[in-house]
N, C-alpha and C positions, 0 to 999 in steps of 0.2 A: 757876286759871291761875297758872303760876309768870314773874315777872318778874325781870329784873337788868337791868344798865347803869347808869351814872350818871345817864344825862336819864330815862328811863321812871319811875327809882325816886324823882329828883327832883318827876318833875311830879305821882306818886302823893301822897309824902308834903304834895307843896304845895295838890294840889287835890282828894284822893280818898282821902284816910285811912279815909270810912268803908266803904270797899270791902274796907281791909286786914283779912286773915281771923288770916293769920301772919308774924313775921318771922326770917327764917334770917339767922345770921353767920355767917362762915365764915373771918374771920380779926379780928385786933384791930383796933377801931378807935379814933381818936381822942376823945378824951372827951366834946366836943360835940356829932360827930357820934352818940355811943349816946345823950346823953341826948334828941337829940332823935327818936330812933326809939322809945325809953324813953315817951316823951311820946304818943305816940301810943297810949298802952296795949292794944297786942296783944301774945298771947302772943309773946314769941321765946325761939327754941331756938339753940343755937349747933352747928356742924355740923362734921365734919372734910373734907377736903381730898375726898376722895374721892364723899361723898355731896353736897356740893356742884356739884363738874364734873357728877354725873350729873344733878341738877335741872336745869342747866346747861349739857347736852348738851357738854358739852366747850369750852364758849364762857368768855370773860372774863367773870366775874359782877364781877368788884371788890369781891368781899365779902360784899356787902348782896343777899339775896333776897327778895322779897315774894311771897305767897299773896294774891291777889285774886279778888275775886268779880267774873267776867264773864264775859256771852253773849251774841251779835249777837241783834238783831232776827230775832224768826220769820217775822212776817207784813210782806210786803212792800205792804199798804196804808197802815200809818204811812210809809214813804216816798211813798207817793203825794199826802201832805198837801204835799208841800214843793214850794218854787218851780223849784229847781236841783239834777240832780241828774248824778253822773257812775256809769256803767257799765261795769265791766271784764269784759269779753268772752273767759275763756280765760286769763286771766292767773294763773300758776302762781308766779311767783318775788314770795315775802315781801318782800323787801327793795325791790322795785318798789310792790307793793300797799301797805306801810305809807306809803313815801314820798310815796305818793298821798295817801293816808290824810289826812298830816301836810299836804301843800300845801295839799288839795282845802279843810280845817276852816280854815287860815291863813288862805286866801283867802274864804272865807265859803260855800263849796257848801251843798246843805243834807241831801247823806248821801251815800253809798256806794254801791254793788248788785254782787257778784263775782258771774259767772254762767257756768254751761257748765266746772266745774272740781271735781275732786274733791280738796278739802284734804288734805293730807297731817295724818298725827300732830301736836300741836305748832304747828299751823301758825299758830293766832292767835298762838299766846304770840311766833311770826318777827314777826308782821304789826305785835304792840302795841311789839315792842323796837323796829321800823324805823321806827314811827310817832312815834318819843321820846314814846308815853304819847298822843298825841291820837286812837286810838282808844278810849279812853273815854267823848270828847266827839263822836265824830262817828257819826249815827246809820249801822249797817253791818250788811249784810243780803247773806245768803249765798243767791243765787237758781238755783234749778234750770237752769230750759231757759229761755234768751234770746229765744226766740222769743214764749213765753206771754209772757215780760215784757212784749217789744214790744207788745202787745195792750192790757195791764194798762195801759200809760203812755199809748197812744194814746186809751183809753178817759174817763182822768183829765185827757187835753186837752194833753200835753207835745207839744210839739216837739223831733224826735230830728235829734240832728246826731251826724254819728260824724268821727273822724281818718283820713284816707286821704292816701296820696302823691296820689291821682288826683283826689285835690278841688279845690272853691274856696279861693283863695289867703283867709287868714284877715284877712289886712289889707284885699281888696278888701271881704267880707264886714263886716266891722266899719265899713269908708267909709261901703258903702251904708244900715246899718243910723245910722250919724250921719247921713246927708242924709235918711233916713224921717223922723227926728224934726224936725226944720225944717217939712217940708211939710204939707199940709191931706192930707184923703182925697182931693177932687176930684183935687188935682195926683198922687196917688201914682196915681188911675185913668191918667193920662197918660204915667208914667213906663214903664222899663223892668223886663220881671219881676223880675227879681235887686234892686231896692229894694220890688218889692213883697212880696218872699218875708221880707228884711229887717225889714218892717212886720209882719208874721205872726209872725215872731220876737219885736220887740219887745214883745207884746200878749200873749205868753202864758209857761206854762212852760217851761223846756226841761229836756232832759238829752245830756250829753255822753257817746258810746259810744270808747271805748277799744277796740282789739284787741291779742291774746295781741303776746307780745314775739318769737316768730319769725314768725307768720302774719298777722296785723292782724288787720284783719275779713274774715269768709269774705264771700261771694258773695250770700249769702244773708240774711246779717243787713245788708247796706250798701243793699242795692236795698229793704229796709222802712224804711227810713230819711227823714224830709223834705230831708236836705244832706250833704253829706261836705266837711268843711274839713282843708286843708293850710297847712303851716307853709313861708313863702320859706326855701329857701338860698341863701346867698350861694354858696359852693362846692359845687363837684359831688358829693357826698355822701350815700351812699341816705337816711338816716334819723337820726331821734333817739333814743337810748332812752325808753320809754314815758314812764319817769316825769317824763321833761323835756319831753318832748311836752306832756303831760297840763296842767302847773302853767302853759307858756307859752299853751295853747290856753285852760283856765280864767283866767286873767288879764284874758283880751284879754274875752272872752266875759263877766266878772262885770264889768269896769269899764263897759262897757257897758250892762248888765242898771241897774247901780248910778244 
C-alpha cells in the first residue's frame, strides 16, 4: 500500500515504522525532515514528478511517500471478540469510511466491518489517507453480505442498533438507559419497555449499523435489528452526513457503555 499526506505519513513514521517497506521522495526536503526518514532505515528511492502523481493518483503527496505493509482482517470472528462494534452498510465513498475509521478508534470502538460493497482499486490506500493513519490501529474487516453478518453477531450475543431518521430519539435512549442503572431488576420489572430494552443494552455487547450515504439502511437489514436510533434537529433538515452521524451517535453510545 502506497501512502502520502502529511498526517498518515506523520502517524506512520511516529507509530508504525516497522510496517515501513519503502520510502519515495519526490522533491527536496528540509535536512531534518530526510534525516529523519534516514533514520528509519528503509530503503528510499527518490522519484521524478511524474512517477510520483501516478503512486499518487494525481493527488497532493507533499513529497514524502511510504510503501507499507497492510491488510484488513479476513475472518470476521476476531471482531466478534470485541465489546463495540460499528457496521457500514453500503458505504462506498473513502473519505466517509476512513473518517469513521479515525472517530470510531478516537473514540474507543472496538473495530470496523464495511459490508455489501465492492472496493474500488486503491480504495484502502482513500480509506488509510482519510483515516490520518488510524486504520492501522483499528481492527477492519471487509465483510460480504450483511445479512450473514447479522447472524454471526447475533450468535456472539451483540445487540444491533442501527441510524434511521425513523428511530428512537438518541437522547431519549441514552435517558432511559441512565435511569436502568439507578434501578434494581425488581423496579426495571415494573417499568416501562423502552428502559427495559435500555437494561438489555446495558448488559451486553452492541454494534452500531450505519447505512450507505444515499439510501441508509434498506428494509431489510433495519427490521433484523433489536433498535433504530435517530439524531434531534433543531432545524427542518433531512439528515446528517454519515460520517457525522456516525462520531455523534458513537459518543453518546460509548459515554454510556463507559
Amino acid at each position: 500500500m502506497i501512502i502520502f499526506g502529511k498526517q498518515p505519513v506523520e502517524y506512520v513514521l511516529a507509530h508504525h515504522q516497522a510496517k515501513i517497506q519503502e520510502i519515495y521522495i519526490a522533491k527536496e526536503l528540509a535536512k531534518e525532515q530526510f534525516s529523519r526518514l534516514k533514520a528509519c532505515g528503509k530503503p528510499i528511492k527518490v522519484l521524478d514528478f511524474k512517477k510520483a502523481q501516478a503512486l499518487a493518483h494525481g493527488r497532493n503527496h507533499q513529497g514524502v511517500l511510504l510503501k507499507i505493509a497492510y491488510d484488513p482482517l479476513s475472518n470476521v470472528r476476531d471482531m466478534l471478540e470485541r465489546d463495540t462494534l460499528v457496521v457500514l452498510y453500503g458505504l462506498s465513498d473513502v473519505g466517509n469510511i476512513g473518517a469513521i475509521v479515525r472517530s470510531a478508534y478516537a473514540l474507543g470502538a472496538g473495530g470496523v466491518l464495511l459490508t455489501d460493497v465492492n472496493l474500488q482499486h486503491n480504495a484502502l490506500e482513500g480509506i488509510m489517507r482519510s483515516s490520518a493513519g488510524a486504520l492501522l490501529d483499528m481492527p477492519f474487516c471487509v465483510f460480504p453480505r450483511t445479512l450473514d453478518l447479522i447472524n454471526e453477531l447475533k450468535m456472539a450475543g451483540f445487540t444491533l442498533l442501527g441510524a434511521d431518521m425513523a428511530g428512537e430519539d438518541i437522547q431519549s435512549f441514552v435517558s432511559n438507559l441512565a435511569s436502568s442503572q439507578s434501578l434494581s431488576q425488581d423496579s426495571l420489572n415494573s417499568q416501562k419497555n423502552d428502559i427495559m430494552k435500555a437494561f438489555k443494552f446495558q448488559s451486553k455487547k452492541w454494534v452500531l449499523f450505519m447505512g450507505s450515504e444515499g439510501e441508509g439502511l434498506s428494509a431489510k437489514i433495519a427490521k433484523k435489528l433489536d433498535k433504530t436510533l435517530s439524531i434531534p434537529m433543531t432545524h427542518a433538515f433531512d439528515s446528517l452526513n454519515v460520517a457525522h452521524a456516525c462520531v455523534i451517535l458513537l459518543h453518546r453510545l460509548l459515554c454510556m457503555k463507559g
